[in-house]
C-alpha positions in Angstrom: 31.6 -125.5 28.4 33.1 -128.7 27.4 36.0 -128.9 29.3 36.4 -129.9 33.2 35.8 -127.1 35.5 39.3 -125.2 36.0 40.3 -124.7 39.9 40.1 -121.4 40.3 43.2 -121.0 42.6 44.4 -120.0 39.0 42.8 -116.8 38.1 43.1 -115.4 41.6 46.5 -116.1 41.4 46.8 -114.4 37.8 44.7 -111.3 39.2 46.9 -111.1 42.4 50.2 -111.0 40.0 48.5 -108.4 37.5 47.6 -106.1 40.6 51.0 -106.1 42.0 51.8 -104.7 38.5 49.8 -101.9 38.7 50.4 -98.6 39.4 48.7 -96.8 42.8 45.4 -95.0 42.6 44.9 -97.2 39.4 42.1 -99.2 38.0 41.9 -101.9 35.0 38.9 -102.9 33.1 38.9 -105.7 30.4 36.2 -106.6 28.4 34.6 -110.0 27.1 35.1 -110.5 23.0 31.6 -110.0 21.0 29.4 -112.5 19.1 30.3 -111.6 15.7 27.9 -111.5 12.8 27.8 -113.5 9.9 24.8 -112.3 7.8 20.9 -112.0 8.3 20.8 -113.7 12.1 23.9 -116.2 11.8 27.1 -115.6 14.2 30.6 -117.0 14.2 30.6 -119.2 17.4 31.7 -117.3 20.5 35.1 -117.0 21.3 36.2 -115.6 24.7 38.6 -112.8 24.9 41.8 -114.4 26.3 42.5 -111.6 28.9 39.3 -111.3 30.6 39.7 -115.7 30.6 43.0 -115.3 31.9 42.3 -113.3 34.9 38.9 -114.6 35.4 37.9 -118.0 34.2 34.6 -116.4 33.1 34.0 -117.9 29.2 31.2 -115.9 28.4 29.7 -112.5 26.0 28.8 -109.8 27.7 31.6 -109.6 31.1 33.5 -106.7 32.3 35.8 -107.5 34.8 37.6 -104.5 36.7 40.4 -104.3 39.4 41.4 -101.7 41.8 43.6 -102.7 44.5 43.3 -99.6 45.8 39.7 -99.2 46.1 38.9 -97.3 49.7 35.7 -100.2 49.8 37.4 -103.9 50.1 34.9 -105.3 48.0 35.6 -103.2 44.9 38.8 -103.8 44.7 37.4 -107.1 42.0 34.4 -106.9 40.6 32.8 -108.8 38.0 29.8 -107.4 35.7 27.5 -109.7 33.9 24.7 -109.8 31.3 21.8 -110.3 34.1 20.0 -114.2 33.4 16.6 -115.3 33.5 14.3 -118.0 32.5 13.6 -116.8 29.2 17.8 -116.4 28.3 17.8 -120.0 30.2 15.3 -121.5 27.6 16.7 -119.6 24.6 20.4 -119.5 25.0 20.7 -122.1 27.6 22.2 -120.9 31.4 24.6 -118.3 32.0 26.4 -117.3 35.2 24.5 -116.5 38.2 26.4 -114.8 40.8 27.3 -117.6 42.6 28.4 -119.3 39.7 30.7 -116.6 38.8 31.9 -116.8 42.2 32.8 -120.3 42.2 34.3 -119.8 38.9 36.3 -117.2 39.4 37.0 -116.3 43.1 35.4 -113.0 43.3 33.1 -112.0 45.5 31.9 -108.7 43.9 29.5 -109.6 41.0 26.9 -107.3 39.5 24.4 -106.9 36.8 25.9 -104.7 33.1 22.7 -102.6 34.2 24.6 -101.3 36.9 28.1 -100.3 35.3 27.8 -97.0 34.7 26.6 -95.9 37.9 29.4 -98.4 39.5 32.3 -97.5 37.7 31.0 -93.7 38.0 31.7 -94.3 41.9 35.2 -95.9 41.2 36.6 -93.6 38.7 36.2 -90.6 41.5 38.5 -92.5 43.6 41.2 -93.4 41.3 43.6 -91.3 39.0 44.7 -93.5 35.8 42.6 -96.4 34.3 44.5 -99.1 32.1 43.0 -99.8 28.9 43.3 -103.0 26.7 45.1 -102.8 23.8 46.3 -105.6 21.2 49.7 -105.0 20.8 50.9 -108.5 19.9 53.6 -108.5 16.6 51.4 -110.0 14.6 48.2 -108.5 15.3 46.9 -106.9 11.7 43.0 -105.9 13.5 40.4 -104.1 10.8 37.4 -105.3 13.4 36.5 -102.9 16.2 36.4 -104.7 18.8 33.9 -104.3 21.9 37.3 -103.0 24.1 38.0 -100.8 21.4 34.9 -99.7 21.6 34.4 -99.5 25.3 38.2 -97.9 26.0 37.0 -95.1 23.4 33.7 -94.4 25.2 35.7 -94.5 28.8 38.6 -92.2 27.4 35.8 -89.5 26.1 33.4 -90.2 29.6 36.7 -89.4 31.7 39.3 -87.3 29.8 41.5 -86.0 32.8 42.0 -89.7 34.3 45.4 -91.2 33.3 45.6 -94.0 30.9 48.2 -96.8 31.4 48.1 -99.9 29.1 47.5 -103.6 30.6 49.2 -105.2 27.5 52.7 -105.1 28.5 51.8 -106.2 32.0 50.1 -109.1 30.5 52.5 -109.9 27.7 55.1 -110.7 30.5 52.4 -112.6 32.6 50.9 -114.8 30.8 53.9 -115.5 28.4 55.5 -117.4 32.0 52.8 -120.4 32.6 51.8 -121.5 35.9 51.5 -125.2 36.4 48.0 -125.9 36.6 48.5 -124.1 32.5 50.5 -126.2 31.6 48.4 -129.2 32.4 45.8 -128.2 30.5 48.2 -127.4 27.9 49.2 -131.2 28.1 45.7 -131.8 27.8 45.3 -130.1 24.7 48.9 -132.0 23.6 47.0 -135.6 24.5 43.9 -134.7 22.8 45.7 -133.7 19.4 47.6 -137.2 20.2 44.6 -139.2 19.5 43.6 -137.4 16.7 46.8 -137.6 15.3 47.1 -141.6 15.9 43.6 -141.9 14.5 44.6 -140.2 11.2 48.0 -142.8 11.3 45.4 -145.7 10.8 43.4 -144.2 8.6 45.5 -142.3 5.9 45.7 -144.3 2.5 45.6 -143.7 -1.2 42.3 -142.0 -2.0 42.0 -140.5 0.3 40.7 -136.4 0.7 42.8 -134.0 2.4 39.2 -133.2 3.9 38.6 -136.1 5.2 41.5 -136.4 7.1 40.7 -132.9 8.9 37.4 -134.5 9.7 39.1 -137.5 11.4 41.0 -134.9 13.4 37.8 -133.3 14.3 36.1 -136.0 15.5 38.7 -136.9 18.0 38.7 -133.7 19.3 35.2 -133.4 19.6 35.1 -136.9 21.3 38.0 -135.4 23.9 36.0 -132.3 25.8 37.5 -130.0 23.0 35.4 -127.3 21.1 38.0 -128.3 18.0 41.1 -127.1 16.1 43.2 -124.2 18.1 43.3 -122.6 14.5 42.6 -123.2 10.8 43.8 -126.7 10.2 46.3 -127.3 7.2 46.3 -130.6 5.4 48.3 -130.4 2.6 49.2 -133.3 0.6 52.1 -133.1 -2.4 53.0 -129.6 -3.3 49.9 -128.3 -1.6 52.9 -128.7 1.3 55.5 -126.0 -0.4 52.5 -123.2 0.4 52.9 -122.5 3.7 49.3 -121.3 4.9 47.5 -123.2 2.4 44.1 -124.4 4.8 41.7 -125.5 1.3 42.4 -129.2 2.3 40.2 -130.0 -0.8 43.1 -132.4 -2.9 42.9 -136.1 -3.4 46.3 -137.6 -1.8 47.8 -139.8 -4.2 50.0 -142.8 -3.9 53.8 -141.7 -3.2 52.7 -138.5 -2.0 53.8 -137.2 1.2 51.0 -135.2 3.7 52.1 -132.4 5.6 49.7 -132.4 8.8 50.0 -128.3 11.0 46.7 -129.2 13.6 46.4 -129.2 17.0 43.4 -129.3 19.5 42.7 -126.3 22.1 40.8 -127.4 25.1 39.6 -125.2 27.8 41.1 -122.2 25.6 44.6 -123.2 25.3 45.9 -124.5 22.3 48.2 -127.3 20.6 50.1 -127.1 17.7 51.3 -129.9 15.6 53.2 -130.5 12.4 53.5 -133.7 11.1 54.3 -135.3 7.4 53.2 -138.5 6.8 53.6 -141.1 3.9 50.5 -141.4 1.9 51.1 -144.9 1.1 52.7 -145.4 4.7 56.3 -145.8 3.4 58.9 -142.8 2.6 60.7 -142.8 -0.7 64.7 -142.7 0.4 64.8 -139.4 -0.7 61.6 -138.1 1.6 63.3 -140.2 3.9 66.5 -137.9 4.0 65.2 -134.7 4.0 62.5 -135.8 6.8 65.5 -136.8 9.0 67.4 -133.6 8.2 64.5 -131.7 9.5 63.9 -134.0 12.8 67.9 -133.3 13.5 67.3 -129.5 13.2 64.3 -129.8 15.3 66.0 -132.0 17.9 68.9 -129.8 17.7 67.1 -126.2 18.2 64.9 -127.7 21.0 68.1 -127.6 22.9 68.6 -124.0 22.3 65.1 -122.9 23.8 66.9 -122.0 28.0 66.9 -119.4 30.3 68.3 -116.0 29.4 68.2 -117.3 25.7 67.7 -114.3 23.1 64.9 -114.9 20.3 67.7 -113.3 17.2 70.4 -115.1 18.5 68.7 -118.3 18.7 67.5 -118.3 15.3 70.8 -117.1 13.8 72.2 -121.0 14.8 69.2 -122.6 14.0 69.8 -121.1 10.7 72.9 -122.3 10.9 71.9 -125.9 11.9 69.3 -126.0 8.8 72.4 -124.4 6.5 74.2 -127.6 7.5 71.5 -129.8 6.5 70.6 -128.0 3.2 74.6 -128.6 2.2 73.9 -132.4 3.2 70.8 -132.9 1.2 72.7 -131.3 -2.2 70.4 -128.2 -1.7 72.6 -125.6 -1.1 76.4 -125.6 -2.1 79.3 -123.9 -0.3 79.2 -121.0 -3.1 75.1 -120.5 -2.1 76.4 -119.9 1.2 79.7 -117.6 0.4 77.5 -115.6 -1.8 74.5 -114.9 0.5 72.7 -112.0 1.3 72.9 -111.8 5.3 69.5 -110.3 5.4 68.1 -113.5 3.4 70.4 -116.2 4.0 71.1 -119.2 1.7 68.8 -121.6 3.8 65.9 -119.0 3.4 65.4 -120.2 0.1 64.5 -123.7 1.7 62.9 -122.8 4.8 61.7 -119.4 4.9 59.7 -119.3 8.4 60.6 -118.6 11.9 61.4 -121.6 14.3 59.6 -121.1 17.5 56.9 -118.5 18.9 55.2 -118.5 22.0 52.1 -120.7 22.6 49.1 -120.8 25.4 45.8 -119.1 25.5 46.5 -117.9 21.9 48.6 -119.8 19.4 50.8 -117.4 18.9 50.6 -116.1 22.5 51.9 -113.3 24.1 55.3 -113.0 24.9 57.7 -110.3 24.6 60.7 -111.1 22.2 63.2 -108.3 22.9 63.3 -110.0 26.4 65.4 -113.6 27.6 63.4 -116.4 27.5 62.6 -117.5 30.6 61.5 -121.0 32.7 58.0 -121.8 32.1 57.4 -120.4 28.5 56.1 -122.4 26.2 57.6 -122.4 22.4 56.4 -124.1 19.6 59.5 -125.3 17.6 58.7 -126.4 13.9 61.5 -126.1 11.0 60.5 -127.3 8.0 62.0 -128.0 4.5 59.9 -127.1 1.5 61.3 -128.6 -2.3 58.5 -127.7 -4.9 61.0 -128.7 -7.3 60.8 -132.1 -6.0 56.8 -132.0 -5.2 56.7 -131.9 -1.5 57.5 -130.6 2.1 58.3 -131.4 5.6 57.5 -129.7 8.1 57.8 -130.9 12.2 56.5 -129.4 15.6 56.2 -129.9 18.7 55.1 -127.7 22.2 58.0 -127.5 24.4 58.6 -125.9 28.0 61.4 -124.0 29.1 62.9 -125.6 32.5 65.2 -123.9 34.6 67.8 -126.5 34.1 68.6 -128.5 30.9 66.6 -129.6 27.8 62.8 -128.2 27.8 60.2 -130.9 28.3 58.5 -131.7 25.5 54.4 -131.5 25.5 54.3 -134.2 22.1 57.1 -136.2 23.5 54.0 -139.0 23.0 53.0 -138.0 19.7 55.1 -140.3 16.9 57.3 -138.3 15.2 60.5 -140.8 13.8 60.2 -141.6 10.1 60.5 -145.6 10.9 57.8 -145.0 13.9 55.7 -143.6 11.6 56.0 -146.0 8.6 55.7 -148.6 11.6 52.1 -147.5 12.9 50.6 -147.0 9.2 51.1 -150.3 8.2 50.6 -152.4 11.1 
């Protein structure tokens, strides 16, 4: 891997707090993502299921990692199963985990070879009575792919059909959705990374310039910075490329008096950053960009405040709302009749800025988190309003990665990252 090895005080922390979680006479079993196909022999590049990382530190195909606190044997109670390595996987695919790699990885002892799981897990399933499964149950999950725990939780559900199934997922919505400290630093390392990239693309953003080159500026920062790349698709959208709000072609030449809308952000180690910045093509804002880019930083500024303990997700973007309403009535947008007249369902300031504010952020970009619950200290939420005039050819949009502390303002991840309009305009044409 690319990144610096991770302690791993962290996973067997994150095992010991799932475990406590689990009901008695229980078992869990989570499964590493698969290598998926392109066509003929080509693959997408591996990605490691975020559970399995979560709990184990192990970033590799082929892992099955079970717990079962209550195993009668001491040394089944975590057990790791790998795809076994040789010389001729070494010379082909380069190393993979020994055992006593995996151990130093990830704390457990217990590590065996994916020949042996059945006849393993055979053993273990006669001593427990229900078996969590792992579901995707995230709120924005929309999965056609079966995945290899789909697959696996199937085949386990027909092998043993009168053990009790539980679900990990709500268990780990609630975990992971709280980060520990040695998460959030790497967290901040992903935040520092996308910093350079971002001050890179400061210096060299000018007329002429392709929306695709500037992604590859990001990109080679990244890659320069121990990161396998962007946390997601990047979006580089220059003039009203800005006003579509997923658009991730980056294909347009940015023209003079154009302003660039900038949503990218680095992972490293599996964690990821998001960023959203809009920058000045010609490295100075009209007055009227000018305006509307300060409206959005006040709303920004303004909602970050809102993200505290006991917090409720509806609530808090009902006066964010509110906030951006404000600003829309400032800018000439919206008039006091638009906001009379509106349907409560669609408010006026939808019309404008028709995304959420904040979701969670960590080992997924949208992480887990469960929003019917208070927020609590140590979540991290993204917070990004944005202001989209296709009538007037562009958009604004700002982000930044923020931590909920138990007291006060949440500390902000980007508080390095430029992000005033006169900053901005200062750095692109010094």
């Amino acid at each position: 891997m690319k990144y610096h090895k991770i302690k791993n005080d962290l996973f067997i922390k994150n095992r010991k707090n799932f475990m406590s979680k689990m009901k008695d006479s229980s078992l869990a079993i989570f499964n590493s993502n698969d290598i998926y196909p392109i066509s003929a022999d080509s693959t997408m590049p591996f990605q490691q299921h975020r559970d399995i990382f979560y709990l184990s530190g192990v970033d590799q195909e082929e892992s099955i990692l079970v717990l079962f606190p209550d195993s009668p044997k001491e040394k089944h109670r975590e057990i790791l199963f790998l795809k076994e390595t040789n010389a001729h996987i070494a010379v082909w695919e380069g190393e993979k985990l020994t055992k006593e790699a995996a151990l130093e990885t990830s704390g457990i002892k217990t590590v065996y070879w994916l020949k042996d799981l059945e006849k393993v897990l055979f053993e273990l399933m006669t001593q427990c009575d229900t078996v969590y499964i792992n579901t995707n149950e995230h709120y924005r999950a929309n999965i056609e792919t079966e995945t290899r725990e789909d697959r696996f939780s199937k085949w386990l559900k027909e092998k043993y059909p009168a053990h009790a199934v539980a679900k990990s997922n709500p268990i780990l919505q609630r975990l992971r959705s709280v980060k520990d400290p040695l998460e959030l630093e790497l967290m901040q390392n992903a935040c520092n990374i996308t910093e350079k990239g971002f001050r890179r693309v400061l210096d060299f953003v000018k007329p002429g310039v392709w929306e695709f080159n500037i992604e590859a500026e990001f990109m080679h920062e990244f890659l320069n910075n121990r990161s396998k790349g962007f946390a997601y698709t990047p979006i580089v959208a220059s003039g009203n490329n800005a006003n579509v709000l997923h658009y991730v072609e980056n294909n347009r030449q940015c023209k003079a008096g154009d302003l660039i809308l900038i949503d990218a952000g680095a992972e490293y180690a599996n964690y990821a950053s998001d960023l959203s910045r809009t920058i000045p093509v010609s490295g100075t804002f009209t007055k009227r960009q000018k305006e509307v880019y300060n409206a959005v930083n006040r709303v920004k500024n303004e909602s970050t405040k809102l993200l505290v303990p006991g917090a409720d997700w509806a609530e808090y973007h009902v006066e964010v709302g509110k906030l951006m309403t404000s600003e829309l009535l400032g800018l000439g947008l919206l008039d006091k009749a638009d906001v009379q007249n509106e349907d409560k369902d669609w408010p006026a300031y939808k019309k404008y800025f028709m995304h959420g504010t904040s979701h969670h952020i960590g080992l997924d970009t949208h992480d887990y988190g469960i929003l019917t619950e208070p927020m609590q200290a140590n979540n991290v939420f993204t917070v990004e309003p944005g202001i989209y005039i296709p009538a007037e050819g562009f958009g604004i949009r700002l982000e930044d990665d923020v931590v909920i502390q138990e007291t006060g303002e949440p500390f902000n991840l980007m508080r390095n990252i430029p992000i005033e309009a006169d900053e901005i305009e200062e750095i692109m044409n010094s």
